[in-house]
MARVEX-866247 format. One record per atom (N, C-alpha, C): residue in three letters; x, y, z. Coordinates in steps of 0.1 Angstrom, whole numbers, padded with zeros to 4 digits, always signed. Each point is the difference from the previous one (the first is absolute). Example, Ala and Ser with C-alpha at 12.3 -4.5 7.8 and 13.67 -1.06 7.14 Angstrom:
! residues 2
ALA+0132-0057+0078ALA-0009+0012+0000ALA+0009+0012+0000SER-0004+0011-0007SER+0009+0011+0000SER-0008+0011+0008
END
This chain:
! residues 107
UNK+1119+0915+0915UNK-0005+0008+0012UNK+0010-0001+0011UNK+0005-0016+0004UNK+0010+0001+0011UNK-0004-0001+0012UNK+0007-0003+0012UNK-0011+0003+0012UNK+0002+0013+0007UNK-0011+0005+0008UNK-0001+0012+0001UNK+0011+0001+0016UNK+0001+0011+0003UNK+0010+0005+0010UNK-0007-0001+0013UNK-0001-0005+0010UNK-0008+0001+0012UNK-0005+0010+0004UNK+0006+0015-0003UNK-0009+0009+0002UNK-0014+0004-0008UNK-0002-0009-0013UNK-0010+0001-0009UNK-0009-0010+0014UNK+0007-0012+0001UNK-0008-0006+0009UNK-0008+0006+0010UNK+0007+0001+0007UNK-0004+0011+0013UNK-0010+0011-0001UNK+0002+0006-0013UNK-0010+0013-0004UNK-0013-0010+0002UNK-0007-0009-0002UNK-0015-0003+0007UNK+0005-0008+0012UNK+0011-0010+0000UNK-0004-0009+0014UNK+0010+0010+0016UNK-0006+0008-0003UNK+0001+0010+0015UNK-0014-0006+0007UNK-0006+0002-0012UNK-0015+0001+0011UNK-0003-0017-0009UNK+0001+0000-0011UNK-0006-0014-0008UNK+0005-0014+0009UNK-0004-0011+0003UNK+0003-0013+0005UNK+0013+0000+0010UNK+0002+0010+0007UNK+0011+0006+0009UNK+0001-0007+0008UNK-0009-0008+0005UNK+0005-0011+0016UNK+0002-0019-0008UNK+0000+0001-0014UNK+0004-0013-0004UNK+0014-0003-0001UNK+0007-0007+0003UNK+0011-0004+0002UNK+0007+0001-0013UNK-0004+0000-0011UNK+0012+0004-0012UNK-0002+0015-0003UNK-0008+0008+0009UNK-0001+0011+0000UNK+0012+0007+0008UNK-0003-0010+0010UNK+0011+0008+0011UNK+0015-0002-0002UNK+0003-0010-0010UNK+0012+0000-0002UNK+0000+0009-0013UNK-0004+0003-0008UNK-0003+0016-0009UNK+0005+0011+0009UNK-0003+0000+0013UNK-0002+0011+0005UNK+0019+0000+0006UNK+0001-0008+0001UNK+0014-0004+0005UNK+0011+0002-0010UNK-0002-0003-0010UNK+0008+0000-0013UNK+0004+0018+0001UNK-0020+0007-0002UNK+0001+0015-0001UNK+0011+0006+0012UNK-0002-0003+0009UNK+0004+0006+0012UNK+0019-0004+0003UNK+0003-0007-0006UNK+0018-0003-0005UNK+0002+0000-0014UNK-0009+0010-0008UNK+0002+0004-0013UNK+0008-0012-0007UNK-0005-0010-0002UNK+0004-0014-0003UNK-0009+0001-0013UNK+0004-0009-0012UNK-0006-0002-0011UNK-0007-0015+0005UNK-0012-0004-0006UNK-0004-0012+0002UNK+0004-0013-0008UNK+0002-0011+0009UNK+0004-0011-0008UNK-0008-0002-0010UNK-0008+0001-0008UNK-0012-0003-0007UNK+0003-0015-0005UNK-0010-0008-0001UNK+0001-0012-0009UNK-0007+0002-0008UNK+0005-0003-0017UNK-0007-0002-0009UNK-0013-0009-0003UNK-0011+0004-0002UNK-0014-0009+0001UNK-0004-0003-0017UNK+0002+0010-0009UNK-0002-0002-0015UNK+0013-0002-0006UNK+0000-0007-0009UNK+0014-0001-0013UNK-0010+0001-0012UNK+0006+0002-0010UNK-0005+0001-0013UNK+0014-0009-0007UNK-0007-0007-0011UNK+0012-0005-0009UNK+0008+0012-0006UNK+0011-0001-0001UNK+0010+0008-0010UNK-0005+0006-0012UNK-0008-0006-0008UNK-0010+0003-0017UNK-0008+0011+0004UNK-0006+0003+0017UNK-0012+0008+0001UNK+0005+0009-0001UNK-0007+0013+0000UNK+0000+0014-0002UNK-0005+0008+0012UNK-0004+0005+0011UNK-0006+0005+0007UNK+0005+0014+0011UNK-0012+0006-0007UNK+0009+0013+0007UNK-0016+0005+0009UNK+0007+0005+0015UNK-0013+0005+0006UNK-0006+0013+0001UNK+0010+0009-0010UNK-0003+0013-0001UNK-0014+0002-0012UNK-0002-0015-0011UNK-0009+0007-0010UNK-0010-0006+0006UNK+0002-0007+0009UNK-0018-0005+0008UNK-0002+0012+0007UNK+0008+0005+0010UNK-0001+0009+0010UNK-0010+0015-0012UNK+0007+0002-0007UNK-0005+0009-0011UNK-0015-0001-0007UNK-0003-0010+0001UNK-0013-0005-0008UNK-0009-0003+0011UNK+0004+0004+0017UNK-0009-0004+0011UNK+0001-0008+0006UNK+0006-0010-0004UNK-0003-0015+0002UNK+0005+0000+0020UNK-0004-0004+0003UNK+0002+0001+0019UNK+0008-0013+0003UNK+0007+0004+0010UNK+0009-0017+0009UNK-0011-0010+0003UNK-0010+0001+0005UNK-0011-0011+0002UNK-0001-0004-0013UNK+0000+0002-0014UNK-0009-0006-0011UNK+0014-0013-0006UNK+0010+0004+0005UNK+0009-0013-0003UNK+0003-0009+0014UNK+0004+0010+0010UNK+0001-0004+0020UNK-0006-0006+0004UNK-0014+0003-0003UNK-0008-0002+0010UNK-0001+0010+0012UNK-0007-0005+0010UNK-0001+0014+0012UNK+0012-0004+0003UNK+0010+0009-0001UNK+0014+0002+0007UNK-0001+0006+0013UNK-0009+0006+0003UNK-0001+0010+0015UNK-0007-0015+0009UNK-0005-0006-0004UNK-0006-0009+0008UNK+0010-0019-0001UNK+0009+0004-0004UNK+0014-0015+0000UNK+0009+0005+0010UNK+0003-0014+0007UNK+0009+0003+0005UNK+0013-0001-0010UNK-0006-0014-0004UNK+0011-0003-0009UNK-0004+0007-0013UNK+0010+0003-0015UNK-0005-0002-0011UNK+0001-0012-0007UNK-0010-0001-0005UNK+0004-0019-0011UNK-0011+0005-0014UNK+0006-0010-0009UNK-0007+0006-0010UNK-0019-0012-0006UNK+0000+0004+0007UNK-0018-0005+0006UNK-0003+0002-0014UNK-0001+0009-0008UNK-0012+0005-0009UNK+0005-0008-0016UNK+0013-0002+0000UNK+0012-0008-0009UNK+0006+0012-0011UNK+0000+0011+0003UNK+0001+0013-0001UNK+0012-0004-0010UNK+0013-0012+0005UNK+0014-0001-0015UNK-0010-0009-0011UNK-0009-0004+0001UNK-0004-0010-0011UNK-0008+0011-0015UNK+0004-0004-0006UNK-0002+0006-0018UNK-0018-0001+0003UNK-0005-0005+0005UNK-0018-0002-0002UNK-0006+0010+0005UNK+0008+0002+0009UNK-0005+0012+0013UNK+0004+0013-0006UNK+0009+0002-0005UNK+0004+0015-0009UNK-0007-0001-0012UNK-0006-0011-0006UNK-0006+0002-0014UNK-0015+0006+0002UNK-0001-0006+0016UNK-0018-0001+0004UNK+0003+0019+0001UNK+0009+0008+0012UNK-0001+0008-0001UNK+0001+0012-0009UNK+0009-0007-0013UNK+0002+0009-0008UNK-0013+0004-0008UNK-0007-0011-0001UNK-0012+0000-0012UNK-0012+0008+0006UNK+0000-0004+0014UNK-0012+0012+0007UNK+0001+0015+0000UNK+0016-0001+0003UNK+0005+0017-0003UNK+0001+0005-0012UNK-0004-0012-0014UNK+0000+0009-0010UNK+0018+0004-0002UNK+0006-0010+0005UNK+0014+0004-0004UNK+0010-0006-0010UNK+0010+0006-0006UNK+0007-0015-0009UNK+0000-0012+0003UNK-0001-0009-0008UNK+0002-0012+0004UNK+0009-0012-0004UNK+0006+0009-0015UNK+0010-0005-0008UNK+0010-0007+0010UNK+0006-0008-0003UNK+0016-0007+0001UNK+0006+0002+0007UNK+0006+0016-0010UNK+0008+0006+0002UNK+0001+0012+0010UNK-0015+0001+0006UNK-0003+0008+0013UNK+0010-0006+0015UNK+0000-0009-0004UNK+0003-0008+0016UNK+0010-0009-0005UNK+0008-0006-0009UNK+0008-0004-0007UNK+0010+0007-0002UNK+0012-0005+0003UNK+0013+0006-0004UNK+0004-0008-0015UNK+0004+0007-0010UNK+0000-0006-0014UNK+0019-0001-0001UNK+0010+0003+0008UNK+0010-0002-0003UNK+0004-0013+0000
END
């Protein structure tokens, strides 16, 4: 997925959380067309597989791995969203693969 461009940002926090302080420096980045320093919050080991285009496709929303993202200041991974238990739990509810080789890189 990657992180998104500040102007994705901006598209809600014009009016979204606009007088909080990591907002306003959002707004600062926008306004000197500056890319954001982003700091990485998730890693996955090297073996995983993950792509956010076939969740995106199947529904699946930023809150159901995030958490309320609109409501952090910070992001952290609260829910344990990199752990194998947490994608097994969601995969079985969605009725989705669950094989191995779904989330497993086999090279």
């Amino acid at each position: 997925m990657g992180f998104p461009p500040v102007s994705k940002c901006m598209a809600c926090h014009v009016l979204i959380a606009k007088d909080k302080p990591a907002i306003r420096k959002l707004v600062e980045f926008a306004a000197q067309k500056q890319t954001i320093p982003w700091v990485r919050v998730y890693r996955l080991a090297d073996f995983v597989f993950f792509d956010h285009r076939f969740h995106l496709m199947n529904d699946a929303k930023c809150e159901d791995c995030h958490g309320a993202v609109a409501e952090q200041d910070v992001v952290s991974d609260d829910l344990g969203a990199t752990k194998m238990v947490f994608c097994q739990g969601c995969h079985v509810k969605a009725h989705a693969s669950a094989g191995c080789t779904t989330c497993h890189n086999t090279r």
